[in-house]
VEXVOKE-813492 format. One record per residue (C-alpha): residue number from 1; residue in one letter; x, y, z. Coordinates in Angstrom, 3 decimals. Each point is the difference from the previous one (the first is absolute). Layout:
(pt NUM,'A',(X,Y,Z)) ...
***
This chain:
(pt 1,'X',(-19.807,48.303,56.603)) (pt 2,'X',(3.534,1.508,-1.319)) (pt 3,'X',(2.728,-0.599,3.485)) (pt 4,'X',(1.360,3.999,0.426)) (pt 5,'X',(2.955,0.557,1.746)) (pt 6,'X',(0.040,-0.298,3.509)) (pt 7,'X',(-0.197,2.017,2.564)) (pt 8,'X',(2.096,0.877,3.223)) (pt 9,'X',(-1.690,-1.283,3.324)) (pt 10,'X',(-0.267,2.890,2.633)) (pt 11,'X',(2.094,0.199,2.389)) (pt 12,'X',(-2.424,-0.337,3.113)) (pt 13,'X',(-0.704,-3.423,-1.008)) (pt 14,'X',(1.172,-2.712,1.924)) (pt 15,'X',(2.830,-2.536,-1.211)) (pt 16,'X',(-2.890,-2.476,-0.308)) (pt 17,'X',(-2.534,2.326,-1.104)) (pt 18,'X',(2.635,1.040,-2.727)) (pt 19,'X',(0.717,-3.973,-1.158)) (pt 20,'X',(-3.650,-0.469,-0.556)) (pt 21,'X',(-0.258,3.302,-1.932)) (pt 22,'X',(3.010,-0.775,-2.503)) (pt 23,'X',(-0.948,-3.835,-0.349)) (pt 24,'X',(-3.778,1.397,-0.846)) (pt 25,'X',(1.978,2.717,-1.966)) (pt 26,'X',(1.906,-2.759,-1.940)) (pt 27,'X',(-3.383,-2.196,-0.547)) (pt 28,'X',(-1.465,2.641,-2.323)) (pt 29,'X',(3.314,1.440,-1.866)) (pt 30,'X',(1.383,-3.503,-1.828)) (pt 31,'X',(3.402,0.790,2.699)) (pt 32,'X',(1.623,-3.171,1.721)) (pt 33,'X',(1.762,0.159,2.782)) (pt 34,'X',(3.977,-0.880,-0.197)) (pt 35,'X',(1.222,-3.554,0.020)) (pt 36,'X',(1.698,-1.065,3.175)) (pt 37,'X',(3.429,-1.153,-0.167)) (pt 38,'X',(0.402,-3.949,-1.612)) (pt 39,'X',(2.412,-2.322,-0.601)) (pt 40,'X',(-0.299,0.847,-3.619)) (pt 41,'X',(3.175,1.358,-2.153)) (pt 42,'X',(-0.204,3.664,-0.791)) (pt 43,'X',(1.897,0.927,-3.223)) (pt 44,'X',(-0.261,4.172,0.603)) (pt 45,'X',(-1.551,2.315,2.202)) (pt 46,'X',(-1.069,3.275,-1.612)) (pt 47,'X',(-0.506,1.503,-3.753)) (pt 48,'X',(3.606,1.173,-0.284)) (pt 49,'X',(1.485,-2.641,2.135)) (pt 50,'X',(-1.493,-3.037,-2.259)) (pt 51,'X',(0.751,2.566,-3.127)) (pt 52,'X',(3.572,0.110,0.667)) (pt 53,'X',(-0.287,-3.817,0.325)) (pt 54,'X',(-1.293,-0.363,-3.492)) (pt 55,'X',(-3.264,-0.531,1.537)) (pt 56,'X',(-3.069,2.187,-1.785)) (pt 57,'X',(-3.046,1.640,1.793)) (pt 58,'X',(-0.791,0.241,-3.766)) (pt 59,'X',(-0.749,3.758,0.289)) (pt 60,'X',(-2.534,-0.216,3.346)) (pt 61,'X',(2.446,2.389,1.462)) (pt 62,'X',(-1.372,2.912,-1.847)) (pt 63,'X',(-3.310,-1.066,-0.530)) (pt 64,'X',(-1.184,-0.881,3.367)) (pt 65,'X',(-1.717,3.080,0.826)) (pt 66,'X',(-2.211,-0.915,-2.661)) (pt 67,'X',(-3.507,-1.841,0.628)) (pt 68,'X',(0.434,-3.537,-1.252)) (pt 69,'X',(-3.089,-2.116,0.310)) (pt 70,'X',(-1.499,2.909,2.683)) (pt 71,'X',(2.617,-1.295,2.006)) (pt 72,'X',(1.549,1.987,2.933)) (pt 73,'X',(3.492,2.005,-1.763)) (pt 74,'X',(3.709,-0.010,1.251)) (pt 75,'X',(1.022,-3.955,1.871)) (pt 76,'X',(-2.618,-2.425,-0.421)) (pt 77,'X',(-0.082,-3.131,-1.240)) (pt 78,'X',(-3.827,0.102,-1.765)) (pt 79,'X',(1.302,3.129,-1.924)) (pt 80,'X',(3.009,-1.403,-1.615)) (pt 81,'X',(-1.375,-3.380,-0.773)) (pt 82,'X',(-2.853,2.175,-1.527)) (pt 83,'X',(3.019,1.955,-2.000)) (pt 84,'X',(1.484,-3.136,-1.264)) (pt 85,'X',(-3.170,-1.050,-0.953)) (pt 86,'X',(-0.816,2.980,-1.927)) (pt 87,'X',(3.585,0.334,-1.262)) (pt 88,'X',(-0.375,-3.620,-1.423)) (pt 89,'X',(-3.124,1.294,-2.520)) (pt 90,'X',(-3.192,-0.085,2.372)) (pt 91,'X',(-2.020,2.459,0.583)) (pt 92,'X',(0.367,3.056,3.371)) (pt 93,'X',(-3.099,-1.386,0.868)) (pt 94,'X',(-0.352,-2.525,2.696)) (pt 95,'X',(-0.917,-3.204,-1.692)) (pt 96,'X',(-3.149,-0.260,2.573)) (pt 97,'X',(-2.692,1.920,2.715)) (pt 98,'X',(0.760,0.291,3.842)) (pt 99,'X',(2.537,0.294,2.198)) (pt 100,'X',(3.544,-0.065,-1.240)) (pt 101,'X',(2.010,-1.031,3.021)) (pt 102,'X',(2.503,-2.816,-0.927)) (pt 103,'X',(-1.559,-2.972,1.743)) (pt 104,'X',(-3.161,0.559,-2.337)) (pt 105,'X',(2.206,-0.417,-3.434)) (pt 106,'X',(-0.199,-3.601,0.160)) (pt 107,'X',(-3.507,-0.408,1.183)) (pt 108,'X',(-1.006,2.735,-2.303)) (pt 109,'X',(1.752,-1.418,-3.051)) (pt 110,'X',(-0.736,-4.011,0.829)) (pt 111,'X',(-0.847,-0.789,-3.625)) (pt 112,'X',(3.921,0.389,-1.180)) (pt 113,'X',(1.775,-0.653,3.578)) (pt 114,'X',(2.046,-2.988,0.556)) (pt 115,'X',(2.887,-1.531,1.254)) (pt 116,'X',(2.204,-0.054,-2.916)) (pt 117,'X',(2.595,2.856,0.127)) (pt 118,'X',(0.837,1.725,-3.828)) (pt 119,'X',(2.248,2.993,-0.500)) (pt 120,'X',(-2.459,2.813,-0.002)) (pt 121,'X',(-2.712,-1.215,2.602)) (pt 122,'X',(-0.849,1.613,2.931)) (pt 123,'X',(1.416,-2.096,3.324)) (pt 124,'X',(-3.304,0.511,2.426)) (pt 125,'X',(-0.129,-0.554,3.674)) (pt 126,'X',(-3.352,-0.847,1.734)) (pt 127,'X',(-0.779,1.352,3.243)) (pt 128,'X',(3.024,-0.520,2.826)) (pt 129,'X',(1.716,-2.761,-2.719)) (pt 130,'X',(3.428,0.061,-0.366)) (pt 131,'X',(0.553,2.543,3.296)) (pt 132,'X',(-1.796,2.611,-1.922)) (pt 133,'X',(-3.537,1.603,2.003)) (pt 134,'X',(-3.104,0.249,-0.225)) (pt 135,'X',(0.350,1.676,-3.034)) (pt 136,'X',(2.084,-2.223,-1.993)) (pt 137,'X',(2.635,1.281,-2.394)) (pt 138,'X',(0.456,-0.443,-4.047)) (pt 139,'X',(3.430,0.294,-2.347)) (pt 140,'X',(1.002,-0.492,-3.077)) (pt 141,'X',(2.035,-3.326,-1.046)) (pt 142,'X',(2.864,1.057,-1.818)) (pt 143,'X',(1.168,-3.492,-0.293)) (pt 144,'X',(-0.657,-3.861,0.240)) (pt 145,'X',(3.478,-1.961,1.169)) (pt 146,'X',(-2.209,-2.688,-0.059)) (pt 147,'X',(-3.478,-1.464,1.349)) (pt 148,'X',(0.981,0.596,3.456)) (pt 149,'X',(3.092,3.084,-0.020)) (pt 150,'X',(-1.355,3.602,-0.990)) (pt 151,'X',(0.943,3.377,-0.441)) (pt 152,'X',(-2.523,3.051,0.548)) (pt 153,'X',(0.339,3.847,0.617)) (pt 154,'X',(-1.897,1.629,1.915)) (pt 155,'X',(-0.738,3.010,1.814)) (pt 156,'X',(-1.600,0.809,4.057)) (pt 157,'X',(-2.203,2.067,1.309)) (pt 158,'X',(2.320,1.719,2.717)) (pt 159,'X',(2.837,-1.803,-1.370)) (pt 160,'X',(1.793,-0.353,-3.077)) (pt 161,'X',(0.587,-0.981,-3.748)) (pt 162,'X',(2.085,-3.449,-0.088)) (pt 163,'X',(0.562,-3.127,-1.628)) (pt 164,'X',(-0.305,-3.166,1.976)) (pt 165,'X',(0.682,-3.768,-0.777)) (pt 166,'X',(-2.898,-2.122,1.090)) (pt 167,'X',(0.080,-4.079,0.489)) (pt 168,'X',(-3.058,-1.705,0.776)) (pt 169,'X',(-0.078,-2.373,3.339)) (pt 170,'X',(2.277,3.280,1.530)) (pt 171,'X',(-3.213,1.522,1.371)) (pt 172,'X',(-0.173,2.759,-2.338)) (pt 173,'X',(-1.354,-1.169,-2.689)) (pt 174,'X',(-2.892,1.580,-2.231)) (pt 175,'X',(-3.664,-1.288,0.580)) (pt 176,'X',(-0.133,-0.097,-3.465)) (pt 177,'X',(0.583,1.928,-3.697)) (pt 178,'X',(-2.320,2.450,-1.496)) (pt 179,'X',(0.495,-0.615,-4.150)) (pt 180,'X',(-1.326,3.373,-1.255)) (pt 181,'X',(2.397,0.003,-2.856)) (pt 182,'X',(2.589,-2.098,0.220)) (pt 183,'X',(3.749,1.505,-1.708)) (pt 184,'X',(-0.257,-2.441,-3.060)) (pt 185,'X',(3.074,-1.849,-1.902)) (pt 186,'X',(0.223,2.150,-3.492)) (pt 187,'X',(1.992,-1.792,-2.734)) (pt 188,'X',(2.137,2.665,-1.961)) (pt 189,'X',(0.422,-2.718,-3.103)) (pt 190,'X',(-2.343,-2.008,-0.573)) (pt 191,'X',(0.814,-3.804,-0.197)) (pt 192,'X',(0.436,-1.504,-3.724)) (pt 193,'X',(0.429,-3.602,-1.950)) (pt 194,'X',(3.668,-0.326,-1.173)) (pt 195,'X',(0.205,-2.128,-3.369)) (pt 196,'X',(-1.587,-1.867,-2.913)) (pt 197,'X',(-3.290,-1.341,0.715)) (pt 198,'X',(0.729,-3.438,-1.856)) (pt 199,'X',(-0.526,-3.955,1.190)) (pt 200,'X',(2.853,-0.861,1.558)) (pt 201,'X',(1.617,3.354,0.166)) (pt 202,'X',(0.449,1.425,3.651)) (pt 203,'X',(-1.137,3.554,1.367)) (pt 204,'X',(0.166,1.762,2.578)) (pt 205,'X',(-1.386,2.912,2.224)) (pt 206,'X',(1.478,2.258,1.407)) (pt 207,'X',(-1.109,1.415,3.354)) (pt 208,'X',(-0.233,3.812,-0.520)) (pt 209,'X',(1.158,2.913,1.593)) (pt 210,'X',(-1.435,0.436,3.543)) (pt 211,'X',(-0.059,3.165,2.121)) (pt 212,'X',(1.769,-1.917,2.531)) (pt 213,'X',(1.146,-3.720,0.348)) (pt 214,'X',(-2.387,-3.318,-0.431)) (pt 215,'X',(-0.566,-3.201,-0.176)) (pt 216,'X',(-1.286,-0.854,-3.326)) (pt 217,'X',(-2.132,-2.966,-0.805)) (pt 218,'X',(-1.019,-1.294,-3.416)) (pt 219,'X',(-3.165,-1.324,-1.700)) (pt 220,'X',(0.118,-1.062,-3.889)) (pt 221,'X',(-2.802,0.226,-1.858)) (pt 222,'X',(-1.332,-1.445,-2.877)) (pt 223,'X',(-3.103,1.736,-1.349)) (pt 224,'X',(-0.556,1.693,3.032)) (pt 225,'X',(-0.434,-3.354,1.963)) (pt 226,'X',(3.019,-1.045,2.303)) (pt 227,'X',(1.869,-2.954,-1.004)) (pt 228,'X',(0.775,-2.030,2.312)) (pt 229,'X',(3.671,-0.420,1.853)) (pt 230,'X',(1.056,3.184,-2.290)) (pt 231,'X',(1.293,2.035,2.672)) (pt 232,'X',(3.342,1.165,-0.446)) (pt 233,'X',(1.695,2.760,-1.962)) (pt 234,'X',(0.621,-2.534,-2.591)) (pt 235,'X',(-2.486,-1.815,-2.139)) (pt 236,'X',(0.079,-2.571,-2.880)) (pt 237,'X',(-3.093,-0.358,-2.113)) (pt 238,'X',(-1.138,-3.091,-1.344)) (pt 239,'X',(-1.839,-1.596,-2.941)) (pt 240,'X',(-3.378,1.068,1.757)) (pt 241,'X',(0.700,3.657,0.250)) (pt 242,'X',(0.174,0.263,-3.500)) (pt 243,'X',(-2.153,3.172,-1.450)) (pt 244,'X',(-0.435,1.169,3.889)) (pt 245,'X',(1.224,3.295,1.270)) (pt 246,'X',(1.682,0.051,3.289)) (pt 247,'X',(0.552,1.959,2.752)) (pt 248,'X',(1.280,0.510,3.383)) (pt 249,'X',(-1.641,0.887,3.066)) (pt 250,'X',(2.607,1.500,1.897)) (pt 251,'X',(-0.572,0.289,3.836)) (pt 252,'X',(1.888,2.301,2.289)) (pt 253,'X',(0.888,-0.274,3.361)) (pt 254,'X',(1.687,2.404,2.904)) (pt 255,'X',(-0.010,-0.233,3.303)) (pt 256,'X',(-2.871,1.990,1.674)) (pt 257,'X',(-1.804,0.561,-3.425)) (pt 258,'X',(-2.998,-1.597,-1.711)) (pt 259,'X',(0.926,-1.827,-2.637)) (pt 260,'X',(-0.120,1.370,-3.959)) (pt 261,'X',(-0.681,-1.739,-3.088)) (pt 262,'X',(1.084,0.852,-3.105)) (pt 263,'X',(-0.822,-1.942,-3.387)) (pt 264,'X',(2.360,0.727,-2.711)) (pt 265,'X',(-0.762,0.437,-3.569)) (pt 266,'X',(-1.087,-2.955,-2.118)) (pt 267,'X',(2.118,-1.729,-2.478)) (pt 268,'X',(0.302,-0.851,-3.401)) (pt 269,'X',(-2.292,-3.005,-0.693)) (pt 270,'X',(2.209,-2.807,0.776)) (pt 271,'X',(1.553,-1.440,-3.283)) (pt 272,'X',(0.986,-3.593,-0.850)) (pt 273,'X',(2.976,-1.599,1.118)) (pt 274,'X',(3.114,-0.899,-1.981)) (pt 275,'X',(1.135,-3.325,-0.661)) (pt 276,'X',(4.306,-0.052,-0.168)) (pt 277,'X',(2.065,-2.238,-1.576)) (pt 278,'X',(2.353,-2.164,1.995)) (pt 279,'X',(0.607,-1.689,-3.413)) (pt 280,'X',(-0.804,0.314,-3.345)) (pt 281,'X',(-2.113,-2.517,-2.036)) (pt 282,'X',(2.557,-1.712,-2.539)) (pt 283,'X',(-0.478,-2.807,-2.221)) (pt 284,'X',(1.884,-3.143,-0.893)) (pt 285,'X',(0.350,-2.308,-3.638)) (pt 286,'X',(0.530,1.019,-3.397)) (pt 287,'X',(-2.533,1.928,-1.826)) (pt 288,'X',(-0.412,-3.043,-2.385)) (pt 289,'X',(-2.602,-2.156,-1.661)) (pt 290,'X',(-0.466,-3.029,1.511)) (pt 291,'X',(1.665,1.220,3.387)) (pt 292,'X',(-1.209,1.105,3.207)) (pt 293,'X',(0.574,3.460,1.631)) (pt 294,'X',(-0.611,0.058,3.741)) (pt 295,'X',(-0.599,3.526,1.870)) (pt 296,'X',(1.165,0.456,3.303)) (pt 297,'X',(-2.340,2.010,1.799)) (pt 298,'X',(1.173,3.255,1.388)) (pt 299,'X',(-0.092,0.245,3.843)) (pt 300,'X',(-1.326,3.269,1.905)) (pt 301,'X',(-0.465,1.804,3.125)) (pt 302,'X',(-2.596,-0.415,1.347)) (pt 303,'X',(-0.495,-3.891,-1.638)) (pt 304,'X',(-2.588,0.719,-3.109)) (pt 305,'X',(-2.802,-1.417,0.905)) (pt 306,'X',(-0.958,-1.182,-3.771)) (pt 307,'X',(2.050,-0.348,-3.083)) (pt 308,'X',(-0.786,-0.398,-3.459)) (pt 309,'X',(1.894,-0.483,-3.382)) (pt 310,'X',(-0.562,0.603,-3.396)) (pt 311,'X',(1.987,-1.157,-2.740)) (pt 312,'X',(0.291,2.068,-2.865)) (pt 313,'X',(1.335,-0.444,-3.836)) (pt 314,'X',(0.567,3.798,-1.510)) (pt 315,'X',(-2.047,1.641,2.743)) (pt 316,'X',(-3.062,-2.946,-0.278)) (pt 317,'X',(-1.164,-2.521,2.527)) (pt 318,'X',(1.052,-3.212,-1.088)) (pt 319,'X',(-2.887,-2.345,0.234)) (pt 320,'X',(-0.700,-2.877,2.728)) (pt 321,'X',(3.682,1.191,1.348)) (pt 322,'X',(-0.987,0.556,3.610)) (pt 323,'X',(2.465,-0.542,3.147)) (pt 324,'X',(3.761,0.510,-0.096)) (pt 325,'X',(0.763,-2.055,-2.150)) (pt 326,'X',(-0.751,-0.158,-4.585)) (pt 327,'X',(0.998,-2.310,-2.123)) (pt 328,'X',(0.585,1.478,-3.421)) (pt 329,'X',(-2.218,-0.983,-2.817)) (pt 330,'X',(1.507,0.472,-4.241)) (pt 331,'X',(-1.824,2.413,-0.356)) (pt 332,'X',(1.624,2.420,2.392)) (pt 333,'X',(3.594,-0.135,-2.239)) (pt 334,'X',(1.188,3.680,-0.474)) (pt 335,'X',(-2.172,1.321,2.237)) (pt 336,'X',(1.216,2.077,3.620)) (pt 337,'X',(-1.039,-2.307,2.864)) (pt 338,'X',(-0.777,1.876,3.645)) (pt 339,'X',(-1.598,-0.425,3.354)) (pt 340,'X',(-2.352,2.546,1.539)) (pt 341,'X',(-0.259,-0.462,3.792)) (pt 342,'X',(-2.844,1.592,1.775)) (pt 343,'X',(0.579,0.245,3.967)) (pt 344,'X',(-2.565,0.980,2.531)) (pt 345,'X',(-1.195,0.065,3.416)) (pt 346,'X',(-3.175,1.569,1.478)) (pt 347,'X',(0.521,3.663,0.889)) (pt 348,'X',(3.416,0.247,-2.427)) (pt 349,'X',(0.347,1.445,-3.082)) (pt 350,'X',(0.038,-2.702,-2.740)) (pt 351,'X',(3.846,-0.784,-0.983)) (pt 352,'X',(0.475,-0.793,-3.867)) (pt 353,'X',(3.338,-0.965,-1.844)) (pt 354,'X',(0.975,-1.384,-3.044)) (pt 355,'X',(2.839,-2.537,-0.346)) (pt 356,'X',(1.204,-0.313,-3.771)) (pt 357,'X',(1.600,-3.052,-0.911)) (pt 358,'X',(0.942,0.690,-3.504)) (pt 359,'X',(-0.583,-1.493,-3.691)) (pt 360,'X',(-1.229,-3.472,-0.183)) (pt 361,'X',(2.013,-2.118,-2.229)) (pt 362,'X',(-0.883,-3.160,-2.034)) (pt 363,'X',(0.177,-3.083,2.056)) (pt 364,'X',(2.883,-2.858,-0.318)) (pt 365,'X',(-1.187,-3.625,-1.168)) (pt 366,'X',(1.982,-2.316,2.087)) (pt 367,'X',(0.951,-3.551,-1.279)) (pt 368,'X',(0.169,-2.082,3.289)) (pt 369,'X',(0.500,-3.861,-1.863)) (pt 370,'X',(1.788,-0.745,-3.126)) (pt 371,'X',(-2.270,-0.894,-3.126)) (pt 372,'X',(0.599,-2.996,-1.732)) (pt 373,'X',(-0.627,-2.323,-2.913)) (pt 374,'X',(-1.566,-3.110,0.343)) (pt 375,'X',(0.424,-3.078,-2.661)) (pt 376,'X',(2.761,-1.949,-2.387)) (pt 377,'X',(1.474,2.608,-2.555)) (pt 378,'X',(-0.650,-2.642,-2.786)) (pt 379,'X',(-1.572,0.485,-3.216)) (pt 380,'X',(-3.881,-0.837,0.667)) (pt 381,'X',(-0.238,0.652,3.579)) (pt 382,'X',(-1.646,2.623,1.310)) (pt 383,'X',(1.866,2.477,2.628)) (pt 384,'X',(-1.890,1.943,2.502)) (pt 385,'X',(1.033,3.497,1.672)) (pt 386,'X',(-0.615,-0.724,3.635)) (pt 387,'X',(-0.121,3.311,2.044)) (pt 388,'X',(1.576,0.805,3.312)) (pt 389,'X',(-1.205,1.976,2.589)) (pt 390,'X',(-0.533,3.807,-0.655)) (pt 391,'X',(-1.450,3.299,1.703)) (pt 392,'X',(-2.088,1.077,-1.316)) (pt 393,'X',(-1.961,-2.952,-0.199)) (pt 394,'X',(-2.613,1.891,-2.321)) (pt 395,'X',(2.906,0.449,-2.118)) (pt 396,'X',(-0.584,-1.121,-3.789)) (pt 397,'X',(2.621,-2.167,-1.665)) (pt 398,'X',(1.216,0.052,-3.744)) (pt 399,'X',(1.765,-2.749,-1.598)) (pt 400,'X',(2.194,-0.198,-2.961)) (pt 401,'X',(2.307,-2.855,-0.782)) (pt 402,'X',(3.393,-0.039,-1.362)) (pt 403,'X',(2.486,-2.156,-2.188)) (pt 404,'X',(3.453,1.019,0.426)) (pt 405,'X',(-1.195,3.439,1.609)) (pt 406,'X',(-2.202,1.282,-3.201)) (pt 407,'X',(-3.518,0.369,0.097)) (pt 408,'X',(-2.164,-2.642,-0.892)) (pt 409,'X',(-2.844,2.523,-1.134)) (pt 410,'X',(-2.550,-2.631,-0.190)) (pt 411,'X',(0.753,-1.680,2.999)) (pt 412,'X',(-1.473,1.955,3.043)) (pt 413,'X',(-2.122,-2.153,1.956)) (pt 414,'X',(0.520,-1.574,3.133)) (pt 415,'X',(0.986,-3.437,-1.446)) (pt 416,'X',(2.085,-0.484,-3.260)) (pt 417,'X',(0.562,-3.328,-2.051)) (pt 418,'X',(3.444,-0.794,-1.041)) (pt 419,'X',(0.251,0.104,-3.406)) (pt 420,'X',(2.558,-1.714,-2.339)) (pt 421,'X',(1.525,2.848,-0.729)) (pt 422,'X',(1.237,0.639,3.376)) (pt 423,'X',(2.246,-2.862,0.033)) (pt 424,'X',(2.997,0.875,1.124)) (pt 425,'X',(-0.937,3.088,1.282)) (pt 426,'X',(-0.671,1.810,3.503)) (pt 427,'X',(-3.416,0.517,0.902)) (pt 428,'X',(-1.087,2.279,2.559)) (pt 429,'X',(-3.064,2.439,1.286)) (pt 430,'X',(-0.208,3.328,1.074)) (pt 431,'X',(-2.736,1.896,2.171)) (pt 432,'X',(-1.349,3.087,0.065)) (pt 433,'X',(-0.841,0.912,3.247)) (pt 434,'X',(-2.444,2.982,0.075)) (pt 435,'X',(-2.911,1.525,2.335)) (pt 436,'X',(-1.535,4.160,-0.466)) (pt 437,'X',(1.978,2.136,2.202)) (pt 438,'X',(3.123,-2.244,0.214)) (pt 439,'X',(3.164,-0.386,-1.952)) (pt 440,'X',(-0.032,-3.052,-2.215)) (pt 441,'X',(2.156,-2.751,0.328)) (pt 442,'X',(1.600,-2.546,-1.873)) (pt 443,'X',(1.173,-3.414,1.072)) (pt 444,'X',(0.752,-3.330,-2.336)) (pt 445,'X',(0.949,-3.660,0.282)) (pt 446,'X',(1.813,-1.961,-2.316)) (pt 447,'X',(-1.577,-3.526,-0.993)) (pt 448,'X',(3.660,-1.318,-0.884)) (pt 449,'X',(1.313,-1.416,-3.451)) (pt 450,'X',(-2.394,-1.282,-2.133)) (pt 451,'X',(1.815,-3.737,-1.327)) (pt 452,'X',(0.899,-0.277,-3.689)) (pt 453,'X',(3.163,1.689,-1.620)) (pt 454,'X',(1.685,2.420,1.470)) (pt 455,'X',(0.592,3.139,-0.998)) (pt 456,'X',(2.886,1.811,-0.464)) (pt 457,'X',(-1.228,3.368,2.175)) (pt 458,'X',(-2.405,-0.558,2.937)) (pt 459,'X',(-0.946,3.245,2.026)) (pt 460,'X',(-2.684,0.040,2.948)) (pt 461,'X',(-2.514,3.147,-0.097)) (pt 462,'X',(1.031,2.588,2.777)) (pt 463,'X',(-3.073,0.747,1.693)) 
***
């Protein structure tokens, strides 16, 4: 049944007759009788006092003769909490059946009563706790200092609007916190990811805009799964988040409020990773037949994980050339010579360069031991052309043999036999030194003076 306002007792009653009338009155009208003195630390006495304080009744002042909850009007503690209640978005209907008195809230409301004080619960005193009656006594927290240091406002039945400073252990403290709807952390911006989602690349998050200050705690996630030790405002992916879209869960945390989560927007799908060069591939030898050229692997950051080369001749792979290093066949002469490098590492983008190394040129045929002729220069003996030592070895060798530096045109073998008309005459042999893809050489050796007569003019051929 709906408390009505009370009553005055008449005035024949006795002083005891009247205390049981207004405590029975009280019972049945949701009233509580005013809080003794305490040790605790009033902030202001009074709606104008604590308003000139910068301390807000939050409008009770001219809407306490106003049924709030069927609660008794004017000073009286069930009526504003009921006000601040309905002010905060419930309903002016009390939240269950029975009697309203302040010492039932608790009991009344069990399901959502506990001893955790948030900004916005109702501070509820059983029965004679705290120095309060039979009748208990309720107010609203206005703020959590911490676990054990409160703020509330209340006002009394016979007494008057303040706010107070509660600490628990100092006797006054609440029997416990009625959470009928909580003031709530409300982010004004909502929290965001900062950056390039690439491997290797950091982002970050940024906290958001809060209605008031927080702590902020972090949660990366990969594919809406957290991963694991990610919980800063910075974050690095790796090879394994490539393709997955992140996000943070971004928890928020005030003093005397329930904590609020907020998950910000997903990300691109997180790209490859770059591989940079600390140095560039290069390459070392001339670009000719016969020689080696050596590639020097380029270096990067982070170290490639697998390199490969390709040689090319005017753009095309150059068979069985594999490695960093090609040795250059004849048939490459005139042709462009590069070196394709592929670098890669799992979750990086693939790294490809080309290092040109220019037109190949015709190899050099080195002579590395005189060539000689074997035998007596004497008319009837046979001279051999004995060859040194020669690179190529592959090389193919010409001969023709000389008298006095002319051509003997049928005399091109590797062995001659002195005739008698080279008395008195120099013979000698030249070789043609030649190989496809090289420049040809020519080298000679003289046999010496054939005996007989001696000429008047003896030249040697010039090879």
């Amino acid at each position: 049944m709906p408390p009505t306002r009370p009553s005055r007792p008449a005035p024949a009653r006795t002083t005891l007759a009247i205390v049981l009338a207004v405590v029975a009155l009280l019972a049945g009208s949701g009233l509580a009788l005013p809080a003794p003195a305490s040790a605790e630390a009033r902030i202001c006495t009074g709606y104008s006092g604590c308003a000139a304080g910068g301390y807000s009744d939050h409008g009770y002042a001219g809407q306490s003769q106003t049924y709030w909850w069927h609660m008794a009007l004017g000073h009286n503690c069930t009526a504003y909490a009921a006000y601040r209640m309905v002010r905060s978005g419930m309903a002016n209907a009390r939240p269950w059946t029975g009697e309203g008195d302040a010492h039932r809230w608790g009991h009344e409301m069990a399901g959502i009563t506990d001893g955790t004080p948030r900004v916005g619960a109702v501070a509820w005193w059983d029965s004679f706790a705290g120095g309060h009656g039979r009748l208990g006594h309720v107010a609203y927290v206005e703020q959590v200092v911490s676990p054990d240091v409160i703020v509330i406002s209340q006002d009394v039945y016979r007494g008057d609007f303040s706010w107070t400073r509660l600490t628990r252990g100092a006797g006054g403290w609440p029997s416990g916190f009625i959470h009928f709807n909580d003031e709530r952390l409300h982010v004004r911006a909502r929290p965001r990811v900062v950056g390039r989602a690439r491997v290797d690349q950091r982002l970050r998050v940024t906290p958001g805009r809060w209605d008031r200050a927080v702590d902020v705690d972090y949660q990366w996630l990969a594919g809406g799964r957290a991963i694991r030790g990610a919980r800063r405002a910075t974050f690095t992916p790796g090879p394994h988040h490539v393709r997955a879209r992140l996000r943070v869960r971004v928890t928020a945390r005030s003093s005397g409020f329930a904590p609020v989560v907020v998950t910000t927007g997903s990300t691109a799908p997180v790209g490859r990773g770059v591989l940079r060069l600390r140095q560039k591939a290069r390459t070392t030898g001339a670009a000719r037949v016969g020689e080696v050229v050596r590639l020097r692997l380029p270096r990067t950051t982070p170290r490639a994980g697998r390199t490969h080369v390709r040689w090319l001749l005017d753009g095309r792979r150059v068979r069985g050339a594999h490695g960093t290093r090609v040795r250059l066949a004849p048939d490459a002469v005139g042709r462009r010579l590069s070196a394709q490098v592929t670098a890669s590492r799992p979750g990086y983008e693939t790294r490809r360069s080309t290092v040109p190394v220019g037109r190949v040129r015709a190899g050099r045929i080195e002579v590395r031991t005189a060539f000689r002729v074997a035998g007596r220069p004497e008319v009837g003996q046979e001279l051999r052309a004995v060859a040194g030592r020669y690179t190529p070895a592959d090389a193919r060798l010409a001969y023709v043999w000389f008298r006095d530096g002319e051509a003997m045109p049928d005399a091109r073998g590797v062995t001659y036999v002195v005739r008698p008309e080279d008395a008195g005459h120099v013979v000698a042999v030249v070789v043609g030194i030649t190989r496809r893809g090289y420049t040809g050489r020519v080298t000679g050796a003289v046999a010496g003076l054939v005996a007989g007569a001696v000429p008047t003019t003896a030249t040697v051929p010039t090879p």
